[in-house]
Every structure is written in structure tokens, then in C-alpha cells.
N, C-alpha and C positions, 0 to 999 in steps of 0.2 A: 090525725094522730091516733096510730092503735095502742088501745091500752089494754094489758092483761088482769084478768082480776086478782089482787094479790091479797087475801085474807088478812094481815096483822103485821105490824113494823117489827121493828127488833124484838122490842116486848108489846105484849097485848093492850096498852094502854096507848099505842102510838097506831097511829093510820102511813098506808103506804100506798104507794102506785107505781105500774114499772110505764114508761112510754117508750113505744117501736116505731122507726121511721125507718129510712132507704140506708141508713146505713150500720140494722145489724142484722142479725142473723138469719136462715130464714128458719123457724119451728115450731109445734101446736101444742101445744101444753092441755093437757087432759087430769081434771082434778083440783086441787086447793093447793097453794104458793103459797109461802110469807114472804117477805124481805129475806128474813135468813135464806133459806130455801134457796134462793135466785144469786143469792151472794156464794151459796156453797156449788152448788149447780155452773158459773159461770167459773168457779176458782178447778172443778173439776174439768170441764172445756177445756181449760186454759191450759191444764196439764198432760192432758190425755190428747191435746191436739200434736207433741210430739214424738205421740205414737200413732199417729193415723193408719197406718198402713201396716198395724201387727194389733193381734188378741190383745187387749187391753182394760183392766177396771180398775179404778180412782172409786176410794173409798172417803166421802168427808163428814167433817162433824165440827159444828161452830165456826165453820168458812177455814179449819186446818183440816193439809190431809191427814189422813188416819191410816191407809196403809195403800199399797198401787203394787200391781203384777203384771205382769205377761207370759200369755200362755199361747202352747200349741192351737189350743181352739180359748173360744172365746169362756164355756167350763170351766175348762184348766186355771185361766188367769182369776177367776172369780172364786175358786178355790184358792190359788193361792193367796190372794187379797184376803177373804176371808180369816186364815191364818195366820194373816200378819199382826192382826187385829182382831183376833172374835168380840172382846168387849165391846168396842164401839159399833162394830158391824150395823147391829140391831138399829141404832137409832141413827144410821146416818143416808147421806143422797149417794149412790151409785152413780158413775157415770161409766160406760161402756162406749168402744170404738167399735162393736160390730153390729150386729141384730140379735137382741133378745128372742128367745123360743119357748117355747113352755116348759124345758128342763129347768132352763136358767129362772124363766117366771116364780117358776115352784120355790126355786132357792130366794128369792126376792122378798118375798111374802111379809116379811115383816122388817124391813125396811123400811125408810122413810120417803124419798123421793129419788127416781129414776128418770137419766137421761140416756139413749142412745139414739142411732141416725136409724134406725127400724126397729119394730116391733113385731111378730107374728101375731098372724088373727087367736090363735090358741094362746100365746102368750098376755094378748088384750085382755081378755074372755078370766084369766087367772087372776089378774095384779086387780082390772075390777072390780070382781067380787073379793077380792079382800080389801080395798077401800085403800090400794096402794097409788099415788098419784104418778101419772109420766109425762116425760118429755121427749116429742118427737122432733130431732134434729135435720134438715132437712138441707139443710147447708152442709155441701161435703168436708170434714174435718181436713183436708187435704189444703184449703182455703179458709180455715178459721181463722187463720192470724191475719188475714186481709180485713178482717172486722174488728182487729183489735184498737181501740181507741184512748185516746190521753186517762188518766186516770186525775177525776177533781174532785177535792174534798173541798168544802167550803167551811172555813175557821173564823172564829172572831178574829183571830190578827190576820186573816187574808185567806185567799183562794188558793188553795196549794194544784199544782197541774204538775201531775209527771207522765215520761214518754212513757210507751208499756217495754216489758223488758223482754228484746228480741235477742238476748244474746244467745251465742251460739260455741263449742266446742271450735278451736283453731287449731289445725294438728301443727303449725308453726309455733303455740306458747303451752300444746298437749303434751309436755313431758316427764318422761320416768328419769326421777333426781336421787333415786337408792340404788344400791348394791345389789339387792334383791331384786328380781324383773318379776313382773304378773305375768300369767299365765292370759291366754287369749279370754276365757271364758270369766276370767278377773278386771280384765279389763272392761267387756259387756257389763258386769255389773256394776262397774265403776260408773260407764258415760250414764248407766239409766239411772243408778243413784244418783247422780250427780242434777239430771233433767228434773229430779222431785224435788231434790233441795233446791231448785230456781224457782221452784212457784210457792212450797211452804215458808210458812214467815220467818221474818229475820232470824238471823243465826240460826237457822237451821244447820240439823245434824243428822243423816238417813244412815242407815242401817241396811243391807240387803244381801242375797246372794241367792243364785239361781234365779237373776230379774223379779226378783219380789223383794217387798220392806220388810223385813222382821221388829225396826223399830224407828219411828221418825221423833224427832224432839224438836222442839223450834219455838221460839221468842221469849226463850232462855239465853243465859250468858254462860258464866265461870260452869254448873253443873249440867250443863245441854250433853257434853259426851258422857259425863256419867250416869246421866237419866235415861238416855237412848242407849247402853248398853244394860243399863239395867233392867231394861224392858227387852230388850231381845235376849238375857239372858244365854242360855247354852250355846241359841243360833249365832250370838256373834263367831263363833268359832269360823276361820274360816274365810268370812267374810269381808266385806268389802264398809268402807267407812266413809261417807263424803260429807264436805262440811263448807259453808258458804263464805268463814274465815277462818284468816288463820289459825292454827292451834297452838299450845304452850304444851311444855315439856312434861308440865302434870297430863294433859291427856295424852300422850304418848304411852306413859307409863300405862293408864287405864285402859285404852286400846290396847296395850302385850298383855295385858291381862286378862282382857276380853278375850285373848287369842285373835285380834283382826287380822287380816292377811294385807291388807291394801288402804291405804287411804289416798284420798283424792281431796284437794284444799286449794285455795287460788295459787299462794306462794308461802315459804320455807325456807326460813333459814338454815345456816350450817349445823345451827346445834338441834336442830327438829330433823332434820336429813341425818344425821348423826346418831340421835335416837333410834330413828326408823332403822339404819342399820343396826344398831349394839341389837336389836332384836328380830332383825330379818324379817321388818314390814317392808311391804314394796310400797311407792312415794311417789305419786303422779302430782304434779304440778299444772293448772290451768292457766295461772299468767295473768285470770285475772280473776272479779269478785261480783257473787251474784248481787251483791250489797255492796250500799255505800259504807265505811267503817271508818 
């Protein structure tokens, strides 16, 4: 059994340990881990594995995302992550779907813990001497979700085991249910908002446009669409809304206020379809729900 050295549990008074065997990942971890660390590190994998094959960075903090982009190059998206979120930026794990370089290095610097599937030798030689910890992933993200495994909590009233959550977009229950049609580049923002709110916690509420978060909210209830608009502020304009349940006709009203352009939600009734139109939001329907409810 390989085991990593993992500095301190949730909190500093609790001891931890992570053990690797043949069925996870393969990667070299350079630096000091906690529990949290590994719990934020694995929750950004998870998200960033359904973008393998584009610029990509997953920004976390306290094992929630804090904000996710995609860019032209792998800069661009780390920029715009950055501005989805500068508060949190500072003290959280980066995860990246390309190879960091020493542009990217320099922008890192004071960060907490970095994963991507390569590193440049200049980029090593940067995050080192600032005392920044990484992970080098080694395992093609293309193949991460073959290593995904049961999730088991152990509770005093029992061992709870759930499947991991492999769902996927159907363009059979992907439907536009408003008056109003998205526009193509509405709809991009739509499926990718839609992929962050599958992996942030329940009732999640993402915020995006131009493939970046301006505001995620999640393991809220009645105020999740008022909090995530109140944090992307001016950028809801525009934008695109995706939510892991359904919504009620007070946040209909708070979304035309936002100015959203688009929301995306599993299912909708006549009088939420009905709202969307009296104010010419466009209304994709998924059919189904990243949560149970």
C-alpha cells in the first residue's frame, strides 16, 4: 500500500492518511497535502475531467468550486477564472487541464495547491521557490472517470455508498421550452454552466457567460439565485443561469432583474415557462436532475 504524506486532517488536531493502490490515479504530488487539500484537488479533477480536451481552470476552496473558465490557451482561461472570483483566488487549489509554464507559474505564486497533467522545468524552479505545493497528474484526464469510484461515508446509523455521478446532457430531454430561442454561443454557456453545477454542492446555482463563472452559489436553498446574482452583480447581464433544481417564480422575477438571458434547470412548469416568456428569458430544460430532491 503507497501512502502519501498528508500533513493534518480537516482540522490540525485530527491525523490523516491518503492510501493508493491499482485502482486510482496515476500522479506525484511535490510538497505538503492536508485532507482538505486532496478533498479540493480530487473535487477539481472531477470537474475539469469534462473538459479534457480544451484550456481549462477549476478554481476551489473548502472542497466548493469558486469559479471555472475556458480559454483559448490555457492564460486566457486562468484569467478568466481568476475574475470570476479574485477573492478566493488567493487561498485556493487550481486545477488545470493543460501544462503549466512559467507565465502561468508567476500567476500561481500565491495560491495554495496546484494540479495539472505537466509542469515545465521553469514553471518547477518558480512555484518551488515560493513554497507553492503541486500535483503532477499523470493519468490522461481523457480516462479520469474510469478511476471514478463508489463514494462511502461511514455514519453511526450505517455506511452510506453512492454510485459517482456520471450523468451526462441527452439531446433527446436537452430542450428549449420558451418563446425566446438562445442564441448558439448561449447555449455553450449553458452546457458548461450546467457541467459546474454537476459537481458544486447541492442546489447549486452557476452564473456564467463567455464560458466562465461570474458567480457559483450552492448548498443554499430559497436564497442560492439571489446570492449568485448578487455576486455576479452587473455580469449577470446577459448571461446564462443554470440550476440543479427546479426554480419558483420568485426567482424568475430575480433572474429578469439580473437581466439573465437563458436559464437551464432539469424541469418546468407552465407557469415558470410562462414567466420566462412575459420577459423573453430563453428556458432549456434537461429532463432531468443533478440531485436527488
Amino acid at each position: 500500500m503507497d501512502y502519501l504524506n498528508i500533513t493534518t486532517g480537516e482540522n490540525p488536531n485530527q491525523s490523516a492518511r491518503i492510501e493508493r493502490n491499482d485502482k486510482t490515479i496515476d500522479y506525484i504530488a511535490h510538497g505538503n497535502f492536508s485532507y482538505t487539500d486532496i478533498l479540493e484537488i480530487s473535487k477539481g479533477l472531477n470537474t475539469i475531467s469534462d473538459f479534457f480536451d480544451v484550456n481549462a481552470v477549476i478554481t476551489i476552496s473548502g472542497t466548493g468550486i469558486c469559479a471555472a473558465a475556458l480559454g483559448k490557451s490555457l492564460e486566457d482561461a486562468l484569467i478568466k477564472a481568476i475574475d470570476g472570483n479574485p477573492v478566493e483566488f488567493v487561498n485556493s487549489a487550481i486545477v488545470a487541464s493543460a501544462e503549466v509554464n512559467s507565465d502561468i507559474a508567476k500567476m500561481l505564486r500565491n495560491t495554495n495547491k496546484i494540479a495539472a497533467p505537466k509542469f515545465t522545468a521553469n514553471a518547477i524552479k518558480i512555484l518551488e521557490n515560493t513554497g507553492v505545493s503541486y500535483m503532477e497528474i499523470h493519468t490522461p484526464l481523457k480516462d479520469y472517470k474510469k478511476f471514478l469510484q463508489e463514494d462511502i461515508k461511514v455514519t453511526p446509523l450505517g455506511t452510506l455508498i453512492q454510485s459517482p455521478n456520471l450523468s451526462e446532457l441527452i439531446k433527446d430531454t436537452f430542450k428549449v421550452v420558451s418563446k425566446t430561442k438562445p442564441t448558439v454561443e448561449q447555449i455553450e454557456d449553458a452546457v458548461f454552466a450546467w457541467k459546474i453545477a454537476k459537481y458544486a454542492a447541492s442546489q447549486a446555482i452557476v452564473i456564467a457567460k463567455d464560458l466562465r463563472t461570474t458567480a457559483v452559489s450552492q448548498g443554499l436553498h430559497s436564497a442560492s439565485v439571489e446570492f449568485a446574482l448578487d455576486y455576479a452583480c452587473d455580469m449577470s447581464k446577459d448571461a446564462v443561469l443554470a440550476s440543479d433544481l427546479p426554480l419558483t417564480i420568485h426567482d424568475i422575477n430575480a433572474a429578469a432583474q439580473g437581466r439573465i438571458a437563458l436559464i437551464i434547470l432539469p424541469e418546468a412548469d407552465i407557469d415558470i415557462i410562462s414567466a420566462c416568456d412575459k420577459f423573453n428569458i430563453a428556458l432549456i430544460t434537461t429532463g432531468f436532475s443533478n440531485i436527488l430532491y
